[in-house]
C-alpha positions in Angstrom: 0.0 0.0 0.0 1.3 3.6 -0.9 0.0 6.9 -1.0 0.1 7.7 -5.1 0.4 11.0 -6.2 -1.0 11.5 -9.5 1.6 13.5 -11.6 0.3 16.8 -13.0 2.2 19.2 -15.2 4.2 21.7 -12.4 2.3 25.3 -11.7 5.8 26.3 -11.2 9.3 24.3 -10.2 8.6 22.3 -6.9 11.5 21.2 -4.4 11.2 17.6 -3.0 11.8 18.4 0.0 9.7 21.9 1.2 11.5 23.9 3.9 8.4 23.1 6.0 8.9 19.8 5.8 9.3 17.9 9.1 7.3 21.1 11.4 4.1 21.1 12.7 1.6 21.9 10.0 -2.4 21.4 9.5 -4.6 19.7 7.3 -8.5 20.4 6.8 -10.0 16.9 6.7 -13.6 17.4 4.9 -16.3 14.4 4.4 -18.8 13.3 6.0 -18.5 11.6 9.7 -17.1 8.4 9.5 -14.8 5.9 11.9 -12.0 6.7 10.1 -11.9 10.5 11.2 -11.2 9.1 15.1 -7.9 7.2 13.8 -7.0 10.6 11.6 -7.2 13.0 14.7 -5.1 9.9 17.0 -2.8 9.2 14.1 -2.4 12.6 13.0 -2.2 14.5 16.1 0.3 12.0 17.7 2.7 13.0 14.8 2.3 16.6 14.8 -0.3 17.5 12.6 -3.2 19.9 13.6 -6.4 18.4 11.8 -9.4 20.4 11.0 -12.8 18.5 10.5 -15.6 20.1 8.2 -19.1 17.9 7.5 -19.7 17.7 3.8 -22.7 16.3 4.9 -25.7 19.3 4.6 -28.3 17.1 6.9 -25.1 17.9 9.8 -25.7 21.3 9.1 -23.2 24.2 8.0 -21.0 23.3 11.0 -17.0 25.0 11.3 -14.2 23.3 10.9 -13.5 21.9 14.5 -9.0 21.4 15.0 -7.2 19.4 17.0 -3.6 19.8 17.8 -0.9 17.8 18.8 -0.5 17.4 22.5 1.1 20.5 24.3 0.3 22.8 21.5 -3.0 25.6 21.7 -5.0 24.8 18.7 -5.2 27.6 15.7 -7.3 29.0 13.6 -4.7 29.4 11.0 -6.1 28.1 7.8 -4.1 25.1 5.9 -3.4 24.7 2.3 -4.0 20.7 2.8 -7.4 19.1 2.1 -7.9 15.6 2.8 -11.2 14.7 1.2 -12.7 11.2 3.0 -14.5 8.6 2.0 -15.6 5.2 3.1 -17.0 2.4 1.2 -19.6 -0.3 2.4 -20.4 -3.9 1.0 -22.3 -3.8 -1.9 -25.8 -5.0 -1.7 -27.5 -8.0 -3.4 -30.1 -7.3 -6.3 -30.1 -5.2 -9.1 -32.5 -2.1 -7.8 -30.3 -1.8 -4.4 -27.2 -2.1 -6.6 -28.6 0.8 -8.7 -29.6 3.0 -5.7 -25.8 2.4 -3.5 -24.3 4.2 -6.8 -26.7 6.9 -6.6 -26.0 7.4 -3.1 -22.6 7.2 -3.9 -22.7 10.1 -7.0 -24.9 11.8 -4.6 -22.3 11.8 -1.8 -19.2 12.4 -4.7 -21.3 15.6 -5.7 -21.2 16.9 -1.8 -17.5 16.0 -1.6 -16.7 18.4 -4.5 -19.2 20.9 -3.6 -17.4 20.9 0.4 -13.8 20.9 -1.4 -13.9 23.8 -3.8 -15.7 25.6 -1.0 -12.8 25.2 1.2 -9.9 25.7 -1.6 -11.1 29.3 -2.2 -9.9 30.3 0.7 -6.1 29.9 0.0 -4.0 31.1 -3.0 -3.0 27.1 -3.6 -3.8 23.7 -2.3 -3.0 20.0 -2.0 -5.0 17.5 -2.2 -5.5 14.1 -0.9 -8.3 11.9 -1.4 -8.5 9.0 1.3 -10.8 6.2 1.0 -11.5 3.6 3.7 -12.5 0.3 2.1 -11.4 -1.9 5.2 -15.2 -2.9 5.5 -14.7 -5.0 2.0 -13.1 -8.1 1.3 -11.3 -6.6 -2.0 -10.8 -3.0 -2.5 -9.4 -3.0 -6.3 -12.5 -0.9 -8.0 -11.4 1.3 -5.0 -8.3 2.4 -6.2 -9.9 2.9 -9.5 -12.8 5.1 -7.5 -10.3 6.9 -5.6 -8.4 8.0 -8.8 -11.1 9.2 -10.3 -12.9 11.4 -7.2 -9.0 12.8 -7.0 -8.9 13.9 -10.6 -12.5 15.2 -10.4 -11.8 16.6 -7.3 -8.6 18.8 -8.7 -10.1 19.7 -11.9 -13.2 21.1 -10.2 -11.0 23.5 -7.6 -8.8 24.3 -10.8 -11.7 25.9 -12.8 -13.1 27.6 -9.4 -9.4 29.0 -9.9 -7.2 27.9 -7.4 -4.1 25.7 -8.1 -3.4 22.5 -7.0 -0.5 21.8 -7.3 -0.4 18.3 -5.5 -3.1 15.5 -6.3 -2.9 12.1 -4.5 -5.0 9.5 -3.4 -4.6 6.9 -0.9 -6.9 3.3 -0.3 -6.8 1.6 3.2 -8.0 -1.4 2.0 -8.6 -4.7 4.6 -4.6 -5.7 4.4 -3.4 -2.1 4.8 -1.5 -1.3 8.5 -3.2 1.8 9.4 -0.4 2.9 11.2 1.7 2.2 8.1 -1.4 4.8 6.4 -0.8 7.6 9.2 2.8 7.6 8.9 2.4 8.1 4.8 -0.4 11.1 5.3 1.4 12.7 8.0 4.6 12.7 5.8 2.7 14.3 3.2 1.1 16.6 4.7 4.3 17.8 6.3 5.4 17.9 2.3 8.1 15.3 3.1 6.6 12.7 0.3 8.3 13.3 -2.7 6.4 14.2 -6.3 6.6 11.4 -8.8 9.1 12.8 -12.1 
């Protein structure tokens, strides 16, 4: 398992390593509420990442972004280039019409996640992007990755012609074989800009 970043032509010339790599920085985290949001503010926090949460979700209301810093440290209101958009996925259902309705639900919920993202990009001059999807709840998560990819790419083009840059566009599957410590470690490297673009 690896967090891929999905090469885009360069906005301008990008260093591997960013001189804030390795500090304490912050990521908004947007999606609806899921399990996997608890192991992102543990996993997160515990290496130095403040994590903002904002409900795409419009039944929870238009609710701020709630943070959580790493122990020690007063939280801040100090808005973050990093979005990590969330998504989960859910054993498919037997029968053709409750197989019809789960991909509604799930273009319905795909529309909110865009909708919630290019909200939250216009409030900085750039942004990076991660898409994370948790498909631990299947047995085999390989039209995940595929799904992942594609929300990413939809995702970036979408903040792009809202006109902010992204200059960073990955996507990442914890799938039922994943180590979701080995998935913190990846997401808190990259969003302390530590993971390195692919050529």
């Amino acid at each position: 398992m690896t967090l891929v970043e999905i090469p885009t032509p360069p906005l301008f010339d990008r260093r591997t390593d960013s001189s804030r790599a390795g500090t304490t920085t912050n990521a908004l985290v947007i999606g609806r509420p899921i399990p996997l949001h608890q192991d992102l503010r543990s996993g997160l926090v515990d290496q130095g990442v403040e994590v903002a949460f904002r409900n795409s979700d419009p039944i929870g209301g238009d609710t701020p972004a709630t943070l959580s810093a790493p122990q020690g440290e007063p939280g801040s209101s100090m808005p973050t280039e990093t979005i990590i958009v969330t998504t989960e996925v859910v054993p498919t259902r037997n029968g053709i019409l409750s197989r019809w309705r789960d991909r509604a639900a799930k273009s319905e919920e795909n529309n909110r996640l865009a909708a919630a993202a290019v909200d939250a990009s216009s409030e900085y001059s750039t942004c990076r992007l991660l898409v994370l999807c948790d498909a631990r709840a299947v047995y085999r998560a390989g039209l995940e990755v595929h799904n992942a990819r594609r929300l990413a790419q939809r995702l970036k083009y979408e903040i792009e012609v809202d006109g902010t840059p992204v200059v960073s566009t990955s996507y990442l599957v914890v799938g039922t074989t994943s180590s979701l410590r080995v998935a913190m470690e990846a997401i808190a490297r990259w969003c302390r800009h530590e993971t390195a673009p692919i050529p």
